[in-house]
N, C-alpha and C positions, 0 to 999 in steps of 0.2 A: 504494500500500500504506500502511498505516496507522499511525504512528510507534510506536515499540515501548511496550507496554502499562508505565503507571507511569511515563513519562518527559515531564516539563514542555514543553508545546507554547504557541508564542506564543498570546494572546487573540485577538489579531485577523485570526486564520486561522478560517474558518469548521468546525466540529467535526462529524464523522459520528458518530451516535448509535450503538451496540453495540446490539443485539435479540439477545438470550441465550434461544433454547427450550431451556430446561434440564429440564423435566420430572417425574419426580415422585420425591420425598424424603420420609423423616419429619419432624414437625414440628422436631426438636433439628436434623435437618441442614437445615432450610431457614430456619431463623431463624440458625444460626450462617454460613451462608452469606451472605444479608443483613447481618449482622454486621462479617464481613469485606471486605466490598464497600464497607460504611462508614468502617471503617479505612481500607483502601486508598486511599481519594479523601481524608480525613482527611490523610493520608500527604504528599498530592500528587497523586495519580492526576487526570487532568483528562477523565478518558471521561467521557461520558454513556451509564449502561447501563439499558437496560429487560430488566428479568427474568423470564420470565413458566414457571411453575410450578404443581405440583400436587403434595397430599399423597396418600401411600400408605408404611402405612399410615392411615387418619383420625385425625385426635388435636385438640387443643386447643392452642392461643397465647392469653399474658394479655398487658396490655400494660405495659410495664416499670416503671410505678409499682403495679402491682397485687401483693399476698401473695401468694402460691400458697396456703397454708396456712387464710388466710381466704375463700376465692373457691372452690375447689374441695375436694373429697372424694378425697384424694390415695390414700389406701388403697383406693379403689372403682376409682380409675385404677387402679394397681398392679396390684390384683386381676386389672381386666379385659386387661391389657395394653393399657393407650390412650396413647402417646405424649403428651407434654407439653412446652409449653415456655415462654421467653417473648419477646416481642418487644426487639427494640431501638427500636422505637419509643412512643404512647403508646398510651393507647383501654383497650377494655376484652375479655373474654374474647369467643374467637371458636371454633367448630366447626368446624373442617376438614375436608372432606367430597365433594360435588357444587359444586363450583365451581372458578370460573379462578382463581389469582392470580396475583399481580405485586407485584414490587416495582420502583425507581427510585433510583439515587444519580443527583447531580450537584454538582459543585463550585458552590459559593456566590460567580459570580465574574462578571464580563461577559461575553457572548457563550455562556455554559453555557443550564442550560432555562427560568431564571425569576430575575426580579431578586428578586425579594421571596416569602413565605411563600404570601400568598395568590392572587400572579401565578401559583406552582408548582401550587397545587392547583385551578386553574382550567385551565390548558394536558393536566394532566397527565386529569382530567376530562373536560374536550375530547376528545382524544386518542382513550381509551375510547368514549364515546359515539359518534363517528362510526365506528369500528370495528363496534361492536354495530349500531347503523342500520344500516350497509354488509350484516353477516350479519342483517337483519330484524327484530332488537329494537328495538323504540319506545321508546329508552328517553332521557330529558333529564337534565339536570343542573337540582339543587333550588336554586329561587332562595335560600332557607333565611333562617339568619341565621350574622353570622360565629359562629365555632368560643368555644366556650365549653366549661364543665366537664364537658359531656353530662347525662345523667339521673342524675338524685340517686339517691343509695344508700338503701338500706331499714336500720333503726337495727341491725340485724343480718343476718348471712350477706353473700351475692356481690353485687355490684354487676351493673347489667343489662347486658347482650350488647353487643356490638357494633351487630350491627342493631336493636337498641331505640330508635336517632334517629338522627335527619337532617342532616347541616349543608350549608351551602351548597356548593355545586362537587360535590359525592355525588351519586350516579347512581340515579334514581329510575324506575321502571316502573310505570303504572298507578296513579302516588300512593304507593307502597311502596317501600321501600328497596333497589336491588338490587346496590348493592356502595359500600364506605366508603373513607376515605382515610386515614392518619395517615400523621405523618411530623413528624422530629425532625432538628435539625442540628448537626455536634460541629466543632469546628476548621474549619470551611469550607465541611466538606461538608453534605449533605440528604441524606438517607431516607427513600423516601413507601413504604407497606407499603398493598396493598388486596385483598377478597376482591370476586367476580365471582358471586351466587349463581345455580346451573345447576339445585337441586330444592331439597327440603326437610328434608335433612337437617340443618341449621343446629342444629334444634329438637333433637337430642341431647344438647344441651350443660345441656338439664336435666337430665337425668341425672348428670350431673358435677359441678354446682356444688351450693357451701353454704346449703341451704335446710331447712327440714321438708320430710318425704317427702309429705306431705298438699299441699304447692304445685305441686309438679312437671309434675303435670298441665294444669294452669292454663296455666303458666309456658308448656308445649309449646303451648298452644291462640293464646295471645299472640304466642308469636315466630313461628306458623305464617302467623298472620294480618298481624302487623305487618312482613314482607319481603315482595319480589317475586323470581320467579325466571326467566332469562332462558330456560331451558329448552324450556318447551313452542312458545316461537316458534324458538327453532332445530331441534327437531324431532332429528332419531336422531344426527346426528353435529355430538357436544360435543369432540370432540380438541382437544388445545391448540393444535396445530400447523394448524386452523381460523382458530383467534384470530390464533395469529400470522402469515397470512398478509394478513389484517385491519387487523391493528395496522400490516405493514410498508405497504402501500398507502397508510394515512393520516398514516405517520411518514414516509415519503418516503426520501430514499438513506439507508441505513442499511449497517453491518456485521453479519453475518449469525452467529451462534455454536450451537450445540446440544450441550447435553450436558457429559459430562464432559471435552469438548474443548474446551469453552467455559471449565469454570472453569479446565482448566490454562494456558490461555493469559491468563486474568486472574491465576491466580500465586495462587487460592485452594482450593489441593490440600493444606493445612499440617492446623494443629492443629485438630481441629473442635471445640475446647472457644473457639479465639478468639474476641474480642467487642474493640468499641471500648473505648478508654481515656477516662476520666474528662473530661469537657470541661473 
């Protein structure tokens, strides 16, 4: 059995990773849930947790340096009822919609998932990829280049999408981008945050951001074309609980959690306004 959750376990005992099929939340509970997953390993927590998740309703996430204010058309959200929120990590606005997510903490320590930044998003890459192969998607990891600022901003309005580029270790389909990586580290810990695209709904997300209404159109014909989506080769059955029987195969012995049973046993059943503390 697994030493009680949040309590300091030697380094040089080998670690069973947590697989959390949590499933699906609005965007404000799945980013604050991330949040606190961060905290918690921040804290001390020494789990390695992979969290794998869907939204519902569909909404938007910016990424934590991003305005809401300048990036999106917040009264149009309002209006429409679209959930919003924002990452604890970085990057840029993202559609929530047809697709997998997941997220990953892990303490920043020896014997956790990765000595360094880009060891992390290389395994974690990995990981995914042979998942997807395993369910039928051709899909590789972009040789790229390392991680830089991403795609320049237009002298006014939102900055471009998430899937608007590529970097290295991001999982690429057919030459097309089919799911990204960010991740951020506070006190110790990591947080890698990434989406899985399943159609094309992505492209909503012109509808929401700060542009003339005369772009928009554009905008949808660009992101339609600039992603890949892993869908049409998985064919009728996209359930999470696919992925993650996928993911446990190539993650190998793992602890198993689902659900709201999962976060009360990680002890993130509290304030769903919490978020990490200042690095």
């Amino acid at each position: 059995m697994r030493a009680e959750v949040g309590l300091a376990r030697p380094w040089n005992r080998v670690l069973t990773p947590i697989l959390w099929l949590d499933g699906a939340h609005d965007a404000p509970d799945n980013m604050a849930r991330d949040a606190r997953l961060l905290e918690r390993t921040a804290g001390g927590a020494t789990d390695v947790i992979l969290r794998l998740f869907t939204f519902a309703p569909a909404g938007i996430t910016l990424g934590r340096a991003q305005d809401p204010a300048q990036e999106l058309e917040l009264e149009r959200l309002e209006r429409d009822g679209v959930p919003w929120a924002v990452r604890p990590t970085g990057g840029r606005a993202i559609w929530h919609d047809e697709e997998w997510t997941f997220s990953l903490v892990t303490p920043l320590a020896p014997g956790a998932w990765a000595a360094t930044p880009a060891a992390a998003y290389a395994r974690t890459g990995g990981l995914l990829a042979a998942a997807l192969q395993a369910l039928g998607v051709p899909v590789s990891l972009a040789p790229g280049f390392p991680r830089g600022p991403g795609a320049p901003r237009e002298p006014s309005g939102s900055a471009p999408p998430g899937f608007a580029s590529t970097a290295r270790h991001e999982l690429v389909l057919g030459g097309r981008k089919l799911a990204g990586i960010a991740q951020r580290a506070v006190r110790g810990a990591r947080l890698q945050q990434g989406s899985l695209l399943l159609g094309e709904s992505h492209v909503r997300l012109a509808e929401y951001v700060r542009v003339p209404e005369g772009q928009r159109a554009a905008l949808r014909e660009r992101w339609r074309q600039g992603a890949a989506s892993a869908g049409p080769a998985l064919g009728a059955d996209r359930s999470l609980a696919r992925l993650a029987a996928a993911v446990a195969v190539t993650l190998g012995p793992a602890e198993r959690l689902a659900g709201e049973a999962g976060a009360s046993t990680l002890g993130l059943l509290g304030d769903r306004g919490a978020g990490p503390k200042p690095s």
